[in-house]
C-alpha positions as CSV (number, residue, x, y, z in Angstrom):
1,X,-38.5,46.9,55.6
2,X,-41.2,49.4,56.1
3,X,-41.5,53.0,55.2
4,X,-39.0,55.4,56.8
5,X,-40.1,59.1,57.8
6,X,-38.0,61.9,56.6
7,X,-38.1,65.6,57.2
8,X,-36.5,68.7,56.8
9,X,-37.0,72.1,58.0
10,X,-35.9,75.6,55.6
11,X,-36.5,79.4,55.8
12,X,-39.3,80.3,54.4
13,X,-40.0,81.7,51.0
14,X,-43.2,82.4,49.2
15,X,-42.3,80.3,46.2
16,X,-42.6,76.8,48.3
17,X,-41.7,75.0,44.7
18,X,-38.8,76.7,44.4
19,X,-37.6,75.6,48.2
20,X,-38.6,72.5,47.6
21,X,-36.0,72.1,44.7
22,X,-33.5,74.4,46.4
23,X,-33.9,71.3,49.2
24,X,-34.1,68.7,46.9
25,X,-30.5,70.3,45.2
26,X,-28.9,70.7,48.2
27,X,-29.3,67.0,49.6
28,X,-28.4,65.8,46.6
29,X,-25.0,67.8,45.6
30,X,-24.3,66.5,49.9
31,X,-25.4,62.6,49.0
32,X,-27.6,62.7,51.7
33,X,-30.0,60.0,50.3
34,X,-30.1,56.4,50.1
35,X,-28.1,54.3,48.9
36,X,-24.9,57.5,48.6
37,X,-25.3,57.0,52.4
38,X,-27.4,55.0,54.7
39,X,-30.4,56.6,56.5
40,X,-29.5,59.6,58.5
41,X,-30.8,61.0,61.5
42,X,-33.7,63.2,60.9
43,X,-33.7,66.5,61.1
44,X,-30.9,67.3,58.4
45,X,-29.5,70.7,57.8
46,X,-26.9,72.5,55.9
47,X,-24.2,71.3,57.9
48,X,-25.5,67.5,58.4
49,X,-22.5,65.6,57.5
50,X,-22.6,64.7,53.5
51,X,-20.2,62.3,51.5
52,X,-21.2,64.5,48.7
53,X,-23.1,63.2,45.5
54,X,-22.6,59.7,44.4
55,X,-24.7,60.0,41.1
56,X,-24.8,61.8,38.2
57,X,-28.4,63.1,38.5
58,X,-31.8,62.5,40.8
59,X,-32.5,59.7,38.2
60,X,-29.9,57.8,38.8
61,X,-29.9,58.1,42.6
62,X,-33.7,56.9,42.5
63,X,-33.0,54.0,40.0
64,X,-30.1,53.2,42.1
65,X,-32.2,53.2,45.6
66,X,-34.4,50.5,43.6
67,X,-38.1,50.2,45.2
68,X,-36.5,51.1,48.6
69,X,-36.8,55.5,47.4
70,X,-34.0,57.2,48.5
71,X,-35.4,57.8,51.8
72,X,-35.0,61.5,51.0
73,X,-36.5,64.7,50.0
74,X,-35.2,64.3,46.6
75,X,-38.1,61.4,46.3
76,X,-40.2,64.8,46.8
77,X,-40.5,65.4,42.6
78,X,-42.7,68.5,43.1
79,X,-45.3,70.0,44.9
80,X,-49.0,70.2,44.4
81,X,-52.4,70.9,45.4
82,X,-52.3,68.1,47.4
83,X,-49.9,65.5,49.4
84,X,-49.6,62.5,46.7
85,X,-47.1,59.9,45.0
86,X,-44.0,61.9,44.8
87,X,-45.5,64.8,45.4
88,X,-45.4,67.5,48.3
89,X,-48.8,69.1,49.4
90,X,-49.8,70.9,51.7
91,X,-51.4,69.7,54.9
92,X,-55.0,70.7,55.0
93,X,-55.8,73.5,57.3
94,X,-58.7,71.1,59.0
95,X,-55.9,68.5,59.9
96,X,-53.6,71.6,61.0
97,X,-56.3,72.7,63.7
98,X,-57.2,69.3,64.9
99,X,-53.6,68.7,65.6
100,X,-52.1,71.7,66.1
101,X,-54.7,73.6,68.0
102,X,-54.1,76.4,64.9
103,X,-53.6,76.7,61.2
104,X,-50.4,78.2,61.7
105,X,-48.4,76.4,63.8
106,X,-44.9,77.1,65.1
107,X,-41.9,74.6,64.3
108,X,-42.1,73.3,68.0
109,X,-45.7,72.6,67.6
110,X,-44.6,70.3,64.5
111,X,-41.2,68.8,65.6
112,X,-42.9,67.9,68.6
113,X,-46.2,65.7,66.9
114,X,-46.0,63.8,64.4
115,X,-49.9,62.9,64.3
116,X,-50.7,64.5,61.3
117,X,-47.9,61.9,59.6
118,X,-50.7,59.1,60.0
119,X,-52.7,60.3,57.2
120,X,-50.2,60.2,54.5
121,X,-49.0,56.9,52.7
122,X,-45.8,55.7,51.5
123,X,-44.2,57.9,48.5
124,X,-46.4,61.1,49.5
125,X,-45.1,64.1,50.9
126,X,-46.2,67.0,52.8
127,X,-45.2,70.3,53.7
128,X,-46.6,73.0,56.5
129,X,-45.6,76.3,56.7
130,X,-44.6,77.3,59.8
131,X,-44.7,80.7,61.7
132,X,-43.1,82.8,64.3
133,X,-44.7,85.6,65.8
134,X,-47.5,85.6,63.8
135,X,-45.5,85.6,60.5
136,X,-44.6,82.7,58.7
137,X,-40.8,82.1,59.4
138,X,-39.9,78.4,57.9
139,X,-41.5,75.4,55.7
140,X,-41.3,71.7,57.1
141,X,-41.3,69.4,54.5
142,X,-41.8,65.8,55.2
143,X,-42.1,62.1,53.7
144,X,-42.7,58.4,53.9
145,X,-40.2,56.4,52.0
146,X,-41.6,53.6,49.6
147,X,-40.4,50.5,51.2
């Protein structure tokens, strides 16, 4: 099996750690990750449907999902400076503009290429914020599973 995409899209808030792991809580207390559930369709949201948490902690879930990740955001550890193993970084604003046409694109500009995916390998994560009017209105935060 190859590497699965995954992505999610939240409101914005300055503290993109702390929605990263307001995300990564959320999918897991709804067992939205491999193997709780098989792989859902992508984009998920609050009310995604969710069999609700079939381990005890994100430790178990990822030694349960084996080499396979679970093929969620919860594979998503942290963020940093940069996209990496586990890790969710942000896109580089070059990579934003060649794709995007602008460093601050708008969730339809996102959801509707995927080109900036290409870049990234398996295990590393991204994230863009995305605006609205200007303003920054919501963060996309994005994957490859490992296998």
């Amino acid at each position: 099996m190859g590497a699965e995409p995954y992505w999610y899209v939240v409101d914005y808030q300055e503290d993109i750690e702390a929605a990263l792991q307001a995300l990564r809580r959320r999918e897991f207390e709804a067992g939205r990750y491999y193997p709780a559930t098989m792989f859902p369709e992508y984009p998920i949201g609050p009310n995604s449907p969710s069999p609700g948490a079939q381990h005890s902690s994100y430790e178990e879930a990822m030694e349960a999902s084996e080499e396979e990740g679970t093929h969620s955001i919860i594979d998503l550890m942290s963020t940093g400076p940069e996209p990496d193993f586990c890790t969710a970084g942000p896109v580089p604003e070059a990579t934003l503009v060649r794709v995007f046409g602008t460093a601050q694109p708008t969730r339809e500009m996102v959801e509707g290429n995927w080109e900036f995916f290409n870049d990234y390998d398996r295990g590393h994560g991204v994230y863009i914020v995305l605006y609205k009017d200007g303003a920054p209105s919501e963060i996309f935060f994005g994957g490859f599973s490992f296998d």
